[in-house]
VEXBAVO-182454 format. One record per residue (C-alpha): residue in three letters; x, y, z. Coordinates in steps of 0.5 Angstrom, whole numbers, plus 500, padded with zeros to 3 digits. Example, Ala and Ser with C-alpha at 12.3 -4.5 7.8 and 13.67 -1.06 7.14 Angstrom:
ALA525491516 SER527498514 
//
This chain:
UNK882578963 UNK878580957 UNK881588957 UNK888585959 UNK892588953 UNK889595953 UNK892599959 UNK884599963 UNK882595969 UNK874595970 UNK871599976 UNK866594979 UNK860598979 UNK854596984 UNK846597985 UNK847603987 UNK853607983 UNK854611977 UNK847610973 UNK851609966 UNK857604966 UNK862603959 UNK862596960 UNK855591962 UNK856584963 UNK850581967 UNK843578967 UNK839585966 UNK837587958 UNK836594961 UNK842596964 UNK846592958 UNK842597953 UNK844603957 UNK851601957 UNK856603952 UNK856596951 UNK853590954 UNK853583954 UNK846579958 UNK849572959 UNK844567958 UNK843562963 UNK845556960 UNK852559961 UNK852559969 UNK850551968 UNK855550965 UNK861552969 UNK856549974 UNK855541971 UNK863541969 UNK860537963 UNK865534959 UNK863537954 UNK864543949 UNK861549951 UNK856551945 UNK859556940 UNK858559933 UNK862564929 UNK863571928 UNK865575922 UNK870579925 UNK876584920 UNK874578914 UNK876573919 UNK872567921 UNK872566929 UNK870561933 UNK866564940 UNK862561945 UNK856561949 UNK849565947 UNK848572949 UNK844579948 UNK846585948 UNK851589943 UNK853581941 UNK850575940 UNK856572944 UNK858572951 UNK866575951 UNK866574957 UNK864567959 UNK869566951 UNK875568954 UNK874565961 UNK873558958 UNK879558955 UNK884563959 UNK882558965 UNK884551962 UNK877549963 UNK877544957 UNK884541961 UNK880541967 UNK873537965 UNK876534958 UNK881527960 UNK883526954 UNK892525954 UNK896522951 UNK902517952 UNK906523956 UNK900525960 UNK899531956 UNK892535953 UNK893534947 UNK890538941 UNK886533938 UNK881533944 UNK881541945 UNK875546943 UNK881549937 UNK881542934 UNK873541934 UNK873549931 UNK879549926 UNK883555930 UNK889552931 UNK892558928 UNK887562931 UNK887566937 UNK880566939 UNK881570947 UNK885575942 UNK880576938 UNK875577943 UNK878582946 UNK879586940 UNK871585938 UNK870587946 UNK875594945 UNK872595938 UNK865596941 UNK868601946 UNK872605942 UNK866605937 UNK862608944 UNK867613945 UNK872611950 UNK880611949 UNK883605949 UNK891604949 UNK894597948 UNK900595951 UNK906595948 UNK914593949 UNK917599951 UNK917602943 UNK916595940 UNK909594939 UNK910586940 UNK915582941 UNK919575939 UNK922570945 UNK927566942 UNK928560947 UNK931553948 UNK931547952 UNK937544953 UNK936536954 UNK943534951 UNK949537952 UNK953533947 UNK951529941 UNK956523941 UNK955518947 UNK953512947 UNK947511946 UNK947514939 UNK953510938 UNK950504939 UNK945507934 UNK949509929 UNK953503928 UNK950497932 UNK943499929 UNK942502924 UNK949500920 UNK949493923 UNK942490924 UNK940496918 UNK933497923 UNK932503919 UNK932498912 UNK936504909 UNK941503902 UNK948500904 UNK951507902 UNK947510906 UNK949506911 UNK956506910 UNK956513910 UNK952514917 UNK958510919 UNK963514917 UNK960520919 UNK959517927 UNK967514927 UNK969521924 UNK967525930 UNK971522934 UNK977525931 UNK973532931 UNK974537935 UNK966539937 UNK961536938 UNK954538934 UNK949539940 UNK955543945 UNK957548939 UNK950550938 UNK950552945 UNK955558943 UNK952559936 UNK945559938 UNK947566943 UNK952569938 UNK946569932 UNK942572937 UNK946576939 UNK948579932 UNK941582931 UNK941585937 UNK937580941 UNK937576948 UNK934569948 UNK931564955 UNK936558955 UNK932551959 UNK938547963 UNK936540966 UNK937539973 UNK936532975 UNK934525970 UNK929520974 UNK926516968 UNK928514962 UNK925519957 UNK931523961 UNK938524958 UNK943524965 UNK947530965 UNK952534970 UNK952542971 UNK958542975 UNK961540969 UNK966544966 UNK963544959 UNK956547962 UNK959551967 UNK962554961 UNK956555956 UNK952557962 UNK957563964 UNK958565956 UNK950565956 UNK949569962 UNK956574960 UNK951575954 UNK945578957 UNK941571956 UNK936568961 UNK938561965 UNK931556966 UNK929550968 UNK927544965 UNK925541970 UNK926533968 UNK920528966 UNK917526971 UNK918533976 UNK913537974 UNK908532978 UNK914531984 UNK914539988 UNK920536992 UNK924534986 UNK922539983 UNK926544988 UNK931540989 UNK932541981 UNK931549981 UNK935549987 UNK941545984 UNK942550978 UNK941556981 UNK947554985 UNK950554978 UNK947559975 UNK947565980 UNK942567979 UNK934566982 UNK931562977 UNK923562977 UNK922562968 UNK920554968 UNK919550962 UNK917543963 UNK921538959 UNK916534954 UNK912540956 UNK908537961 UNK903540965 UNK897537970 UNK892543969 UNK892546974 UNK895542980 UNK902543976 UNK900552977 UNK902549985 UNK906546984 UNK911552980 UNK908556986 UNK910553991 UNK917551988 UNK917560987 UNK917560980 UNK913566977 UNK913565969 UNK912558966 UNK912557958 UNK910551957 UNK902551955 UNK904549948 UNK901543942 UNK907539943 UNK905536936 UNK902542933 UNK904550933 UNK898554935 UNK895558940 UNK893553946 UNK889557950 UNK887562945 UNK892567946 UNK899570945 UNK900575950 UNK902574958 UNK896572962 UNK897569970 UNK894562971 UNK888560973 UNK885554977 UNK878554976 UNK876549980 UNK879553987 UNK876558982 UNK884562985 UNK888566980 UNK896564981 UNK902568982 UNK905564976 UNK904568969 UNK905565963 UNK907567957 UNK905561952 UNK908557947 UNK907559941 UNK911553936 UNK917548937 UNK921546931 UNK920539932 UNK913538932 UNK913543925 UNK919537923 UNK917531926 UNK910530928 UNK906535922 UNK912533918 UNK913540914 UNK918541909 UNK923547911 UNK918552907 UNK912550909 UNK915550916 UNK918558915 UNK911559912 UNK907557918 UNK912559922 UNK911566919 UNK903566919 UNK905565927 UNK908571927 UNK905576924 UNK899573928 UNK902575934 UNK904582930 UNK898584928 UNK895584936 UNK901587939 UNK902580943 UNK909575943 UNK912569939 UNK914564942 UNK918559939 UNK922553942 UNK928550938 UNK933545941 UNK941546941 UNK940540936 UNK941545931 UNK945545925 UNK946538925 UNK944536918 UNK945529918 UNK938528925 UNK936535925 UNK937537917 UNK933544916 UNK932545923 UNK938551923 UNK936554918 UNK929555921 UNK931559927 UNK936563923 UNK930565918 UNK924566925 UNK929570928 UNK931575922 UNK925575919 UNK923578927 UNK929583926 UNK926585920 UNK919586923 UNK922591929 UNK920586934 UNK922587941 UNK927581942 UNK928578949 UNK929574954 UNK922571957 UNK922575964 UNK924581961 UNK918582955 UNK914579961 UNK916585966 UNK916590960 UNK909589958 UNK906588965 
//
């Protein structure tokens, strides 16, 4: 994992092998000299994993290309750091394992994490190792060449999890009018409450519904910058955090089948609680597959929760392969340290999975309603994003609802992905489906 993005995988060398290596990582502060580079780990390290203390690991910051990056546990050698360790810690999900901290939805939230305590929510902390890490090689003479999306250098994933089909039904009819407009729940002016009205009564004469017409309008902006994107279908509705909505309906057949003719990808969002449910989640991946047509394995969960790393069997033994759920579900950032693909990792059965993930890196609502960012600064901090996933060759994942262009709920929110996916056209992004970037860069 630590030499993933560089087209090499280490040789294992044993006692009695070649008597030089590029790469030493172990216990000998001789053979960690003799080596191009070399990492001695420090005992405390191996304690660590070994406790699974509820603890953070103990870290310090480098200095590397004038930034300052958080890394973990001591080491001699080439670096006062162990790399290895660093990105195992955070690749593995190891912080998800030992720490129990969860938020209402069962999930692990940003607070808690080692990015949190270190201020590097922005920071790809495993990406910046592995940069230190290739660096220091090249420097001693080896050729390293970073792995690229076909003749793109990096790539943008636009995807888009559809858990309405259509605005109008009556539940936000009752919010409308009843709550918000009657009983003013909201404490809002008079005007503005009249106004919601109208609006709420005046649809009934339109002919589209705001939420159903993005489902086109999402794929036909993509489509105009040359670029493809993942939509996440709901197969099921077992709780009340779930919206109910039929695939065999006409309207869906039809947005589906468009998406499809133009070259995008078709998910899974599976319901709220089926991430948890193996038997319920194939049911559901079998129901739109049957619609789809195709085999359905890109999976994202719907409220992106994930039991780390009993959620890893669950996506294998459903036959999924890539998951892009491991995302703040509050914050945009970088999770697991890193924008670029990886395969999944149970630490606790120490077992690395079929299933590969291609993280997320931001979702509009929490830019707008959980960091309660104006547009500016949402496009700002969207673009800081991308350029960091640019600047190390790796991938942008954003997540956007088909609730935009609706300015009355979502105001802003259309012109956010309409500025993130011009401004990864302008930067000659590689701009695809999830599986195809995956398939491209492995």
């Amino acid at each position: 994992m630590l030499l993933l993005p560089y087209r090499v995988e280490p040789a294992w060398i044993g006692k009695n092998d070649a008597e030089s290596v590029d790469l030493y990582y172990g216990p000998d502060p001789d053979k960690a000299e003799a080596a191009r580079v070399g990492a001695v780990w420090h005992p405390s390290t191996i304690a660590y994993f070994e406790n699974r203390a509820a603890v953070f690991p103990p870290h310090k910051y480098v200095q590397a290309s004038g930034k300052r990056i958080p890394v973990c546990f001591d080491a001699s050698g080439t670096w006062r750091f162990d790399p290895v360790a660093t990105v195992a810690f955070l690749l593995s999900g190891w912080q998800e394992v030992v720490l129990k901290t969860r938020d209402e939805h069962g999930r692990f939230p940003f607070a808690a994490s080692f990015q949190a305590e270190t201020d590097a929510r922005l920071i790809p902390i495993v990406d910046w190792v592995r940069h230190i890490t290739a660096d220091a090689l090249i420097k001693g003479g080896l050729l390293l060449e970073r792995k690229a999306f076909g003749d793109k250098e990096w790539a943008f994933c636009a995807t888009h999890d559809v858990d309405y089909i259509r605005k109008w039904r009556p539940g936000i009819w009752k919010r409308e009018l009843l709550d918000r407009a009657i009983l003013n729940q909201a404490k809002e002016s008079g005007a503005k409450r009249f106004d919601r009205a109208r609006r709420a009564v005046w649809s009934v004469f339109e002919s589209g519904d705001p939420f159903y017409a993005a489902l086109t309008r999402i794929p036909a902006e993509l489509e105009g910058r040359r670029a493809r994107g993942t939509f996440f279908y709901k197969a099921g509705a077992h709780g009340f955090r779930d919206v109910d909505y039929s695939l065999t309906d006409t309207s869906v057949l039809t947005a589906i089948d468009r998406q499809r003719r133009g070259g995008h990808e078709i998910g899974l969002h599976p319901s709220y609680h089926a991430h948890a449910h193996p038997a319920r989640f194939s049911q559901e991946r079998s129901a739109l597959r049957n619609v789809s047509g195709n085999s359905v394995t890109t999976n994202r969960a719907h409220y992106l929760r994930f039991d780390y790393p009993s959620s890893i069997h669950h996506l294998e033994s459903a036959g999924m392969t890539l998951d892009s759920t491991l995302g703040w579900a509050g914050e945009g950032g970088f999770r697991f340290g890193t924008c670029m693909p990886f395969p999944l990792f149970d630490p606790i059965a120490g077992r690395e999975s079929e299933v590969w993930e291609v993280p997320l890196i931001s979702m509009e609502s929490a830019l707008f309603n959980r960091q309660n960012l104006s547009l500016e600064d949402a496009i700002a901090e969207t673009h800081r994003m991308m350029d960091t996933c640019r600047a190390f060759g790796g991938v942008f994942t954003g997540l956007w609802h088909n609730t935009l262009w609706d300015e009355a709920d979502y105001p802003g929110w259309g012109a956010h992905f309409e500025d993130a996916i011009t401004y990864a056209s302008k930067h000659d992004a590689r701009m695809d489906t999830l599986s195809r970037v995956l398939d491209i860069w492995k």
